[in-house]
N, C-alpha and C positions, 0 to 999 in steps of 0.2 A: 445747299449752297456751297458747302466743302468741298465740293467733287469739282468745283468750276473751275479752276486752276487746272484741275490736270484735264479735263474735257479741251481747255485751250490749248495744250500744250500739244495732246493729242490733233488735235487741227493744226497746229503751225508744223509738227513733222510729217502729216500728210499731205501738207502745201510743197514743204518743200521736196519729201519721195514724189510728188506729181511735178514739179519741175524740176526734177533733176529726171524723171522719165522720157519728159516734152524733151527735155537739152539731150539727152543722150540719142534719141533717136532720129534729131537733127546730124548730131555728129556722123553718128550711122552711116544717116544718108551722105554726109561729107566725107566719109573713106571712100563710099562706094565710088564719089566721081572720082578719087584717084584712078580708078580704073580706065576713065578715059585720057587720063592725063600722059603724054609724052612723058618718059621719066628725065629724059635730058631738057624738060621742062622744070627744073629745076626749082625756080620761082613762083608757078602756080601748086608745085609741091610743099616746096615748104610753106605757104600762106596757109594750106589747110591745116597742116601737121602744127602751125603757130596757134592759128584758130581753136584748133583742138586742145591745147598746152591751156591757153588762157581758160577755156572752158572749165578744166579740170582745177585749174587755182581759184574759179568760182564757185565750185561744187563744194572742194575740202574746205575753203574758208566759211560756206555757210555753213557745214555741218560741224567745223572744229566747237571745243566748248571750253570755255576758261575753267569751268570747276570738274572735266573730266579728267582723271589721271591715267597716266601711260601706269604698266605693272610693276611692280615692287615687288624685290625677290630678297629670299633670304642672303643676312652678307656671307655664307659660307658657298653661296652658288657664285660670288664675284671672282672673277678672273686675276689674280694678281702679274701674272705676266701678258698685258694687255697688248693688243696687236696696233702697230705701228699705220699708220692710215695717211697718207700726206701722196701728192702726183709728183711725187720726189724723192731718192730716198733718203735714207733715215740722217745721212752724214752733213745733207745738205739743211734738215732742220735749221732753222734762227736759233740761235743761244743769245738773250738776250741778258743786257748786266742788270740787276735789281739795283744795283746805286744809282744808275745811270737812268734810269726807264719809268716814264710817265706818261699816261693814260690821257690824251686830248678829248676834250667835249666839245661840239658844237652843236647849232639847231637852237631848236626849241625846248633849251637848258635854263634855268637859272643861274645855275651856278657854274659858269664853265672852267673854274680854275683846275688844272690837273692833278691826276694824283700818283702819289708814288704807290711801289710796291709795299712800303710797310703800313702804308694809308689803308690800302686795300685789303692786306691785312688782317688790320685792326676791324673792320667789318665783321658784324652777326652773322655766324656760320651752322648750317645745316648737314647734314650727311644723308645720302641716296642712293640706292641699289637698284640701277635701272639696266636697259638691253639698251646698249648700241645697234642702231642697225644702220647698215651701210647699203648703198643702193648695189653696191657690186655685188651682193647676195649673200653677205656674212656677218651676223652679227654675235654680239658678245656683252657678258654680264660684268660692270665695275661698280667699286664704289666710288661716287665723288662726292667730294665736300665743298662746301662754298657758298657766296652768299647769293640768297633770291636774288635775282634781277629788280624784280621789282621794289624790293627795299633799297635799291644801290638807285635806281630811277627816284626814289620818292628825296632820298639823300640831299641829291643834286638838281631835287628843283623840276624835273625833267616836267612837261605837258603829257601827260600819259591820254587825254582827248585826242591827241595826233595819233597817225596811222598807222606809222614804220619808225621803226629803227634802223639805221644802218651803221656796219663796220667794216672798218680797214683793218690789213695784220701788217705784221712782221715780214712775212714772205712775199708780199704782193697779192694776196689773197684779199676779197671783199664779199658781203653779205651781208643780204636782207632780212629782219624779220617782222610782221604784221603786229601790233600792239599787242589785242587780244593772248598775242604768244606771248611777248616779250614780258606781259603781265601773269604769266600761269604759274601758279605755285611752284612746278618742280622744274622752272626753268631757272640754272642758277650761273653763277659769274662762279666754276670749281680751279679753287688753286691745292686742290689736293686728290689723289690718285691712289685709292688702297692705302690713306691714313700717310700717305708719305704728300712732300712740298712736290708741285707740278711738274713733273720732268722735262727736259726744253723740249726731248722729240714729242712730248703732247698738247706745247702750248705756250708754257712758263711766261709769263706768270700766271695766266686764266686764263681759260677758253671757256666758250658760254657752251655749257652743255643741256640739251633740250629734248629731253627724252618723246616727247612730242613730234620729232621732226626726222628725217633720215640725216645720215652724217654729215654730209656733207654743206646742213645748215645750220653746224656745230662749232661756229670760227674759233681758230686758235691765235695765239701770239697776238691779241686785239692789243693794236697802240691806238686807235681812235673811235667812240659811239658819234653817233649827230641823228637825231631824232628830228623830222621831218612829217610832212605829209604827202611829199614827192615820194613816189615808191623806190629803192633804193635798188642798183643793180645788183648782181650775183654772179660767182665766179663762172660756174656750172650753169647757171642760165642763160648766161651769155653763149653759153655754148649746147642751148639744148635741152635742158634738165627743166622740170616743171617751176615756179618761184615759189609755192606756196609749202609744194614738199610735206607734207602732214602723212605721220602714219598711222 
């Protein structure tokens, strides 16, 4: 009778390696009529390439897992001069004042009152040595510090039964992320960067760092959360890029 646990588990991952084989060879078959496709057909191109994108945010979502960790490296493999990452450069970063700057909630919060930067602060903090990886094919080893997400969610009340999360920044920048993530151990709210306070060009005050995810679903300069079940847009998906992003 001990072995029946993992006998199930075994069946639920070859349900879903058998439907993610049935979906992919559907896809398959969907590039291949790109072949018939006028390419100045523009619109029946992109509906499959869309087709395709959604597909792939149902695959990684069923196979993500709240209790699997991305790798942990030693902190002497951490990068201390970390590479600057933003579709602007570095001058034009947000500097934002910490006297002045407070964190807006809405959704399906309890507690929506804002918080400052020594609020945040004051929050239980962790430290992590994870890889950045960047979709543009370069990643890189930091250490950040900061609090769980999910401690700062339970804080304020948040619905953690709802879907998504979503955030606004500083720059005009926005982003989705799926509960599941937004609850995952090593996903944290980092106001610190190799033992130093957040530097503005990486965020200041926090950016949610998610080792789980490529970078670009690692929002900086967040002035607002609001936690929903609507799925929440993306800056990069709006333009293309998968939503669910899991690496």
């Amino acid at each position: 009778m001990a072995e029946l646990p993992n006998l199930r588990r075994t069946a639920q991952v070859g349900q879903i390696e058998r439907r993610v084989l049935m979906r992919g060879t559907l896809s398959l078959g969907a590039v291949s009529l790109l072949g018939g496709c006028d390419i100045s057909d523009s619109n029946a191109v992109q509906g499959v390439l869309a087709a395709m994108s959604r597909w792939n945010d149902r695959v990684q979502a069923a196979l993500f897992s709240g209790t699997r960790l991305a790798p942990v490296f030693d902190e002497r493999l951490a990068v201390k001069n970390f590479r600057y990452n933003a579709y602007y450069p570095k001058q034009k970063a947000p500097r934002l004042d910490a006297s002045d700057y407070r964190l807006e909630l809405s959704g399906l919060i309890g507690d929506k009152r804002p918080w400052s930067v020594a609020q945040l602060h004051a929050l239980p903090q962790q430290s992590q040595v994870t890889r950045h990886v960047c979709v543009e094919g370069w990643s890189m080893i930091g250490k950040w510090t900061g609090t769980p997400f999910r401690t700062f969610l339970e804080r304020v009340g948040a619905d953690t039964t709802a879907r998504y999360v979503g955030f606004t920044c500083a720059d005009g920048y926005y982003e989705g992320l799926d509960m599941p993530t937004a609850l995952h151990p090593q996903t944290i709210m980092a106001f610190q960067l190799s033992d130093q306070v957040l530097p503005s060009e990486f965020g200041f005050p926090f950016k949610l760092r998610i080792p789980t995810k490529l970078g670009f679903k690692n929002p900086k300069w967040v002035t607002s959360i609001t936690v929903t079940n609507r799925e929440p847009p993306g800056f990069w998906t709006d333009r293309g890029y998968n939503w669910f992003s899991g690496i």
